[in-house]
C-alpha positions in Angstrom: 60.2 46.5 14.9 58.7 47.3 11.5 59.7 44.0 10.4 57.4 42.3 13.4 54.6 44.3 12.5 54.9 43.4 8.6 55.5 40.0 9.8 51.9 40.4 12.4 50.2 41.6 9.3 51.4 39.0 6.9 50.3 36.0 9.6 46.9 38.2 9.5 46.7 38.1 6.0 47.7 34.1 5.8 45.1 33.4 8.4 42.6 35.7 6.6 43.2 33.7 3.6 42.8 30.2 5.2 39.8 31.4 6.9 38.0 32.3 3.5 39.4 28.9 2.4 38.1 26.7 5.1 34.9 28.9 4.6 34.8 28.3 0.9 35.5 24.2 1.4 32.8 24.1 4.5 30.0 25.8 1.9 31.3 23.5 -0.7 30.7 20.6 1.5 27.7 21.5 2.8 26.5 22.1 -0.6 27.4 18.5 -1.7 26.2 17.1 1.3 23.0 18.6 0.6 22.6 17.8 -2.9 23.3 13.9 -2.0 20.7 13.6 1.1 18.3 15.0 -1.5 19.5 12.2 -3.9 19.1 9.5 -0.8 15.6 11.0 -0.1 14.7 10.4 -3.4 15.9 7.5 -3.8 14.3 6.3 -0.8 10.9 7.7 -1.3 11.1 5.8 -4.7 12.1 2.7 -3.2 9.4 2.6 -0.6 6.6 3.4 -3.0 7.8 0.8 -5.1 7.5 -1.1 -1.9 4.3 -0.2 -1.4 2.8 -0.7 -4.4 3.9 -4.2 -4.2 2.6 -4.8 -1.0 -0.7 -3.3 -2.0 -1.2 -5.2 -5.5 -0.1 -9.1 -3.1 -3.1 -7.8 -0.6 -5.2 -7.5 -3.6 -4.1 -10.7 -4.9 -4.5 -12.7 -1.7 -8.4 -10.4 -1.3 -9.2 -11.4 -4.6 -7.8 -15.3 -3.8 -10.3 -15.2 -0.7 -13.2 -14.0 -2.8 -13.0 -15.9 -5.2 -12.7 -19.1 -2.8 -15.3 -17.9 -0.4 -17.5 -17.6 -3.1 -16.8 -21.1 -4.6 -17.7 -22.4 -0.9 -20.8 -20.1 -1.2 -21.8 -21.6 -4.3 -21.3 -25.2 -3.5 -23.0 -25.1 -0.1 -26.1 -23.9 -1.6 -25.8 -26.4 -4.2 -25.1 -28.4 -1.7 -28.6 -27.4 0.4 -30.9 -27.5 -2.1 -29.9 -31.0 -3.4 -30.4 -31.8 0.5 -33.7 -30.2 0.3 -35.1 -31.1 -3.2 -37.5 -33.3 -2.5 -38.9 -31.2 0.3 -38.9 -28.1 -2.5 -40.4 -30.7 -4.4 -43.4 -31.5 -2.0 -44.1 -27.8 -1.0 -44.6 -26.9 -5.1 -46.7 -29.6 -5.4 -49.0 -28.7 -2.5 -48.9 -25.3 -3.7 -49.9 -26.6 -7.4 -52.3 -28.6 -5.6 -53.7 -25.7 -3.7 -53.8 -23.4 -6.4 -55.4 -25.9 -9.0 -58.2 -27.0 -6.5 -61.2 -25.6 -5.9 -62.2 -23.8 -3.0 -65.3 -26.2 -2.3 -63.1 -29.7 -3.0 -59.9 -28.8 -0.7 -59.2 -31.2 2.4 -58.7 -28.0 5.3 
């Protein structure tokens, strides 16, 4: 009978002992575990603002690309108007010329 319990109290002591064990390897794990979604979360929080930096610098690219093109057009259209228009530009400065240089007294109104 003594032998039993001895025996009862050895298998308590085993199981004890495993149980720390398992307990030990679980914080272990848990710990690693934990220390490498960190590393993935910095990793991937690198990543994506690397990601988005790129993105943001080929939207400033393409802004600046349509600026500068937009502004070209700008530029050429207005050439574009007043060579259309010069000789009406032309005729208004002279009738104002004409206007200002002429007397009150000799003006055709």
């Amino acid at each position: 009978m003594n032998e039993i319990v001895n025996q009862v109290f050895e298998a308590e002591d085993q199981a004890r002992n495993l149980l720390e064990k398992t307990r030990s390897e679980i914080l272990t794990l848990q710990k690693n575990t934990d220390k490498e979604i960190e590393e993935i979360n910095i990793r991937t929080r690198e990543q994506s603002t690397s990601t988005i930096k790129d993105i943001i610098e080929e939207a400033r690219k393409q802004v600046e690309e349509t600026r500068n093109k937009t502004l070209s057009e700008a530029e050429q259209e207005d050439e574009a108007f007043f060579l259309q228009k010069k000789d009406k530009i032309a005729g208004v400065i002279d009738k104002i010329v004409d206007y200002i240089c002429t007397p009150e007294y000799l003006r055709d109104e």
